[in-house]
Wavefront OBJ file of the C-alpha trace (Angstrom):
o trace
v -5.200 20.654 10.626
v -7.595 21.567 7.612
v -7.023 19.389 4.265
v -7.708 22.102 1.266
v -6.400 20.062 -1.138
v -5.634 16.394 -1.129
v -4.173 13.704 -3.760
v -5.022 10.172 -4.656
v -2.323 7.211 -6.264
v -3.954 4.606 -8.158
v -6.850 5.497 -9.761
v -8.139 2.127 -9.832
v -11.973 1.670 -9.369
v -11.206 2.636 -5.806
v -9.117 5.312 -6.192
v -12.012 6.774 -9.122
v -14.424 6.422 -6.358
v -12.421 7.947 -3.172
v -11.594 10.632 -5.132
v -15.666 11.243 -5.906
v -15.500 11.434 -2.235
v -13.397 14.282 -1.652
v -14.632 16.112 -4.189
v -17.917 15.294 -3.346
v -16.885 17.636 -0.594
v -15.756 20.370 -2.554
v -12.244 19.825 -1.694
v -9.895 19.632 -4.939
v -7.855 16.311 -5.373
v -5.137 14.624 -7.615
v -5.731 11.829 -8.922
v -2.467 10.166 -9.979
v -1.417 6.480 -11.681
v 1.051 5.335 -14.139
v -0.858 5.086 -17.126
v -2.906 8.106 -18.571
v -5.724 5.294 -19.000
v -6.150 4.283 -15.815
v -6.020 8.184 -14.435
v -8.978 8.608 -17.748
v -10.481 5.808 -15.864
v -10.861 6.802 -12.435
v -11.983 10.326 -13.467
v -14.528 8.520 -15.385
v -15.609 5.998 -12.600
v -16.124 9.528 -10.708
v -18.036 10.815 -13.582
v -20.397 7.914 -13.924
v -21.299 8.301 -10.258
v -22.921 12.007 -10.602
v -24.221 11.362 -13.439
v -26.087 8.759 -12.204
v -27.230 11.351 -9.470
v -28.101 13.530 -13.152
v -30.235 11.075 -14.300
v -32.394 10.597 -11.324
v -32.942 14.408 -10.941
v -31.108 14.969 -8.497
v -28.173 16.938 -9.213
v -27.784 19.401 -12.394
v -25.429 18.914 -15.053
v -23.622 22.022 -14.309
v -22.522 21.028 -10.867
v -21.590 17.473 -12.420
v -19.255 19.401 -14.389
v -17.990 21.214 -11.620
v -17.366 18.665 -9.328
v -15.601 17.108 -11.933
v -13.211 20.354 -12.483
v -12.032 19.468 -9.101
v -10.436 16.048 -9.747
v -6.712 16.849 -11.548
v -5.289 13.781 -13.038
v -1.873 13.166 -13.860
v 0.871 10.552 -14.541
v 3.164 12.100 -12.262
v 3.775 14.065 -8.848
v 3.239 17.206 -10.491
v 0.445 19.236 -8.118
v 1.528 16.828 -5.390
v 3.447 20.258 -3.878
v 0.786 21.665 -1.999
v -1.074 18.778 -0.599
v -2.465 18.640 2.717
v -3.497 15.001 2.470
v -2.816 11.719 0.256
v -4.429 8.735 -0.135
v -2.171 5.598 -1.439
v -4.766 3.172 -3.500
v -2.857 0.819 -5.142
v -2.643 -2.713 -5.239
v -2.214 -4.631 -2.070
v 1.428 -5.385 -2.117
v 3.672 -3.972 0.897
v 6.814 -3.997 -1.537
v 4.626 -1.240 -4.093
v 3.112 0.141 -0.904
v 6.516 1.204 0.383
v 7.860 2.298 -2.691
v 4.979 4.880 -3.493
v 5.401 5.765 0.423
v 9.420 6.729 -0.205
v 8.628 8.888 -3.238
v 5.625 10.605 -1.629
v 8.109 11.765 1.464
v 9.855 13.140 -1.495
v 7.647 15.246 -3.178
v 5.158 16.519 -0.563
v 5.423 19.078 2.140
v 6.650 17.801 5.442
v 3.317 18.784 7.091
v 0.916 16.424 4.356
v -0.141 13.513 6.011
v 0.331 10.489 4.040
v -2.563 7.641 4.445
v -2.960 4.424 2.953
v -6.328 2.499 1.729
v -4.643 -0.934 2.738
v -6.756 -2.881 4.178
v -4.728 -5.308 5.917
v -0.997 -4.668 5.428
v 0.953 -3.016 8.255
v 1.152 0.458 8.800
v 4.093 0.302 10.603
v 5.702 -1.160 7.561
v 4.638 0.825 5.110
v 5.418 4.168 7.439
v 9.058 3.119 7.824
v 9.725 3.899 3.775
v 9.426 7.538 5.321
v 11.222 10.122 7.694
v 7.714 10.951 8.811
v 6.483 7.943 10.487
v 4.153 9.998 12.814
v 2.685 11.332 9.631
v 1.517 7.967 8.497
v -2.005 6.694 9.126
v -4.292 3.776 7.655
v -7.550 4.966 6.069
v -9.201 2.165 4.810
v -12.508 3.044 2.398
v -14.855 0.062 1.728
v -16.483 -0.769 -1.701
v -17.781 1.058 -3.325
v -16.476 4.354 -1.355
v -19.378 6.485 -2.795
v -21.815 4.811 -0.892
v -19.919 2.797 1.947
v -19.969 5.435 4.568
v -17.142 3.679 6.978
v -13.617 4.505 6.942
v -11.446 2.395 9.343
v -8.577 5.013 10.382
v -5.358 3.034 11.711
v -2.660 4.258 13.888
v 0.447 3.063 13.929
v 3.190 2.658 16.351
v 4.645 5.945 15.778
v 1.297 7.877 14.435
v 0.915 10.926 16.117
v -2.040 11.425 17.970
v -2.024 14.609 15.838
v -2.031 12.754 12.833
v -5.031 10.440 14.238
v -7.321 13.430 14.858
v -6.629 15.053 11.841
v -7.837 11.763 9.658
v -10.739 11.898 11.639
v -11.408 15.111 10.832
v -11.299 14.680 7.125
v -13.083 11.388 7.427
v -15.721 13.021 8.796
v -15.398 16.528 6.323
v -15.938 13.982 2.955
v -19.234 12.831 5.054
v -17.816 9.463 5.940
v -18.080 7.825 9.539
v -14.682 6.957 10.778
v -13.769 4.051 13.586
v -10.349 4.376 15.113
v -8.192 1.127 15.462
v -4.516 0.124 16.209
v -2.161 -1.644 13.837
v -3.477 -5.397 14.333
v -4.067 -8.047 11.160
v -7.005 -7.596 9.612
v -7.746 -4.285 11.282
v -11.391 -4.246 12.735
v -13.680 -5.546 9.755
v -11.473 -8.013 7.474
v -10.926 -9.346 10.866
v -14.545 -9.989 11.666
v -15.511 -10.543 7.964
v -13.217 -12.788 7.301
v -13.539 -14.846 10.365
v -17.133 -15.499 8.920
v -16.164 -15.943 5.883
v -13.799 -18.711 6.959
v -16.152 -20.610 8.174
v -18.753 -20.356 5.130
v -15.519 -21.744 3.185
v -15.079 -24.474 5.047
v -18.644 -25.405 5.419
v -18.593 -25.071 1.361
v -15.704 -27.354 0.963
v -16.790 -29.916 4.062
v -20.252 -30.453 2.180
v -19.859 -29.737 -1.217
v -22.971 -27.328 -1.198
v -23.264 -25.074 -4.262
v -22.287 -21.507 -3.845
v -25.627 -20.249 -5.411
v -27.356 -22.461 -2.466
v -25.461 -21.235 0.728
v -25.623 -17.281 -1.215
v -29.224 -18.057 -1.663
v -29.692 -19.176 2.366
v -28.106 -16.810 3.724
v -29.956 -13.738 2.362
v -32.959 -15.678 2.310
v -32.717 -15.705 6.107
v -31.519 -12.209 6.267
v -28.308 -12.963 7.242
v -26.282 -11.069 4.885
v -27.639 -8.349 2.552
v -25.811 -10.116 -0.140
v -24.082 -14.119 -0.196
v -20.600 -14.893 0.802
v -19.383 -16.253 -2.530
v -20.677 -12.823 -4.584
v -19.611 -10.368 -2.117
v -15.879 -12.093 -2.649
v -16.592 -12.158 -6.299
v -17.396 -7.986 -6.167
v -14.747 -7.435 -3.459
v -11.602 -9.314 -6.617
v -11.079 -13.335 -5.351
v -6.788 -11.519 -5.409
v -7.844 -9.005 -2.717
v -10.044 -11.578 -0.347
v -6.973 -14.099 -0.688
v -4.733 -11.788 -0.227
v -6.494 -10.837 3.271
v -7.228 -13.956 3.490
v -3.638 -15.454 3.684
v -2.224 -13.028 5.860
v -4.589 -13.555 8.499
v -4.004 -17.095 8.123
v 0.017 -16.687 8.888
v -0.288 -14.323 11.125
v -3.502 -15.916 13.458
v -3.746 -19.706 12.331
v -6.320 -21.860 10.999
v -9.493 -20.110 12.363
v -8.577 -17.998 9.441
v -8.871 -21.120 6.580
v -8.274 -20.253 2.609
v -10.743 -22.268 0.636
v -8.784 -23.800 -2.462
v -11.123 -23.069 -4.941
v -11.021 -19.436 -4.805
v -7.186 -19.939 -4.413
v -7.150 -21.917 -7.692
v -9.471 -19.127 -9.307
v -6.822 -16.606 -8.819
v -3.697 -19.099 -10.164
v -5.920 -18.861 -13.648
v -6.931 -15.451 -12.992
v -10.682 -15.699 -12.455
v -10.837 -12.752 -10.134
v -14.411 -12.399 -10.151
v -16.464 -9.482 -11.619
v -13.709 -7.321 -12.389
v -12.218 -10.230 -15.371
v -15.755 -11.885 -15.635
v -15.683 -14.727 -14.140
v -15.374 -16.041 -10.256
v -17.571 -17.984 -8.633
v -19.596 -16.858 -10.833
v -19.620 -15.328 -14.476
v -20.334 -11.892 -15.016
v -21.844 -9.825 -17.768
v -18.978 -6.948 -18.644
l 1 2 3 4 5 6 7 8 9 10 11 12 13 14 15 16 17 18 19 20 21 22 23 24 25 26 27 28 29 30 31 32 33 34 35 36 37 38 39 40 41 42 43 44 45 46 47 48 49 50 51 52 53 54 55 56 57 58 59 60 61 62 63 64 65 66 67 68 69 70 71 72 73 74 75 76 77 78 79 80 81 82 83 84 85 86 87 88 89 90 91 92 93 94 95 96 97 98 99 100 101 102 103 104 105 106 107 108 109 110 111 112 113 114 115 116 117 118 119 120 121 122 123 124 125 126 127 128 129 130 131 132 133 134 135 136 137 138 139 140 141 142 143 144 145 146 147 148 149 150 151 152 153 154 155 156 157 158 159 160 161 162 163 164 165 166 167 168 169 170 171 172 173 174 175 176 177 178 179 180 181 182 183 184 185 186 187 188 189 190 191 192 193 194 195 196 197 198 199 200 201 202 203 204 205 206 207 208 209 210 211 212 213 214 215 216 217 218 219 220 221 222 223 224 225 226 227 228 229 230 231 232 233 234 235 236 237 238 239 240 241 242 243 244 245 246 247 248 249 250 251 252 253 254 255 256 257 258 259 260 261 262 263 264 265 266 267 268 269 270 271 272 273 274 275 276 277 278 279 280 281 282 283
């Protein structure tokens, strides 16, 4: 199965930036959310991207402007007729999930494939909003999905192995490298991150160290490209507790939630995206 035109909900800063990476591969996509804003938004995240590329030389303003032709927005499932693929990106909540999965088997063709960005909730719950379960696949991006070249592509119960080889396909068409997993919490890498990040927590909380001085030791001694406590502070303190407390009910305390960052998101100190986390941040 070829994807010739695909469609993005929730045009969030990750939807803005998956769907720079479809048309990034010349392949025209929808981006859809509630609010004409947010859809101004995401085309704009998209925007800023090239022209970044514009400014260093190394793409012309002309193509800008034609990659940019390629990304529809809209506040409804207009265009959404003749989609191939789409990509759900909206907030991590299986309730919203499953709703937006029930009106996309509505308003697609019974042949689109429709993926989700979660990247933890089950597939198998989300598909079963649907009459197309084997048509239902996980396709997790990572931040920031312009530059983050894996794509974790989960199969659920009833995904056809159809289904499975055709998101590989397209994760590998919108120059991404895809690893294949099965429905499990946490997936493949919020299961490994946040095992390590579990344990920096509770280190943090055991000794009272700063978070500037464990950040600062562990990319000091090359352990991490970037510190624990401002990689959680890029990644929204909502989404890492959010991963971070379904792993813990699902797999126990080797999975611990550090009640800081818990308290951080009861005020709403989500980290770089409202300005303050761990850390503060310039807007």
């Amino acid at each position: 199965m070829f994807v010739f035109k695909a469609a993005v909900v929730g045009a969030g800063t990750m939807g803005g930036e998956i769907a720079h990476a479809i048309a990034s591969a010349d392949v025209p996509v929808v981006l859809k959310d509630v609010d004409p804003r947010f859809v101004e938004q995401g085309r704009e995240k998209a925007r800023s991207i090239w022209q970044g590329r514009v400014e260093a030389g190394k793409l012309a303003p002309e193509e800008l402007e034609r990659r940019m032709a390629l990304i529809a927005g809209t506040t409804s499932y207009d265009g959404f007729g003749d989609v191939d693929l789409v990509i759900e990106a909206v907030p991590e909540r299986i309730e919203l999930k499953a709703r937006v999965f029930g009106e996309l088997d509505d308003v697609t063709p019974g042949t689109a494939i429709l993926a989700s960005n979660t990247s933890a909730l089950s597939i198998d719950e989300i598909a079963a909003a649907t009459t197309r379960p084997d048509k239902v696949v996980g396709f997790h991006f990572f931040y920031p999905a312009s530059v983050m070249r894996l794509i974790e592509v989960i199969e659920g119960f009833e995904t056809s192995p159809e289904t499975v080889q055709a998101a590989m396909s397209f994760a590998q068409a919108i120059r991404k490298t895809p690893i294949r997993c099965r429905e499990a919490p946490g997936f493949v890498v919020n299961r490994i991150l946040n095992s390590s990040l579990g344990e920096v927590f509770r280190f943090q909380e055991e000794t009272g160290a700063s978070f500037e001085e464990i950040d600062r030791a562990m990319t000091e001694a090359k352990a991490t490209p970037m510190g624990p406590f401002m990689l959680a502070d890029l990644l929204g303190l909502d989404t890492v507790a959010h991963v971070g407390r379904h792993l813990n009910e699902q797999l126990g305390e080797r999975f611990p939630l550090h009640r800081g960052m818990l308290e951080r998101v009861e005020r709403g100190e989500l980290g770089a995206k409202t300005g303050k986390g761990f850390y503060e941040h310039r807007p």
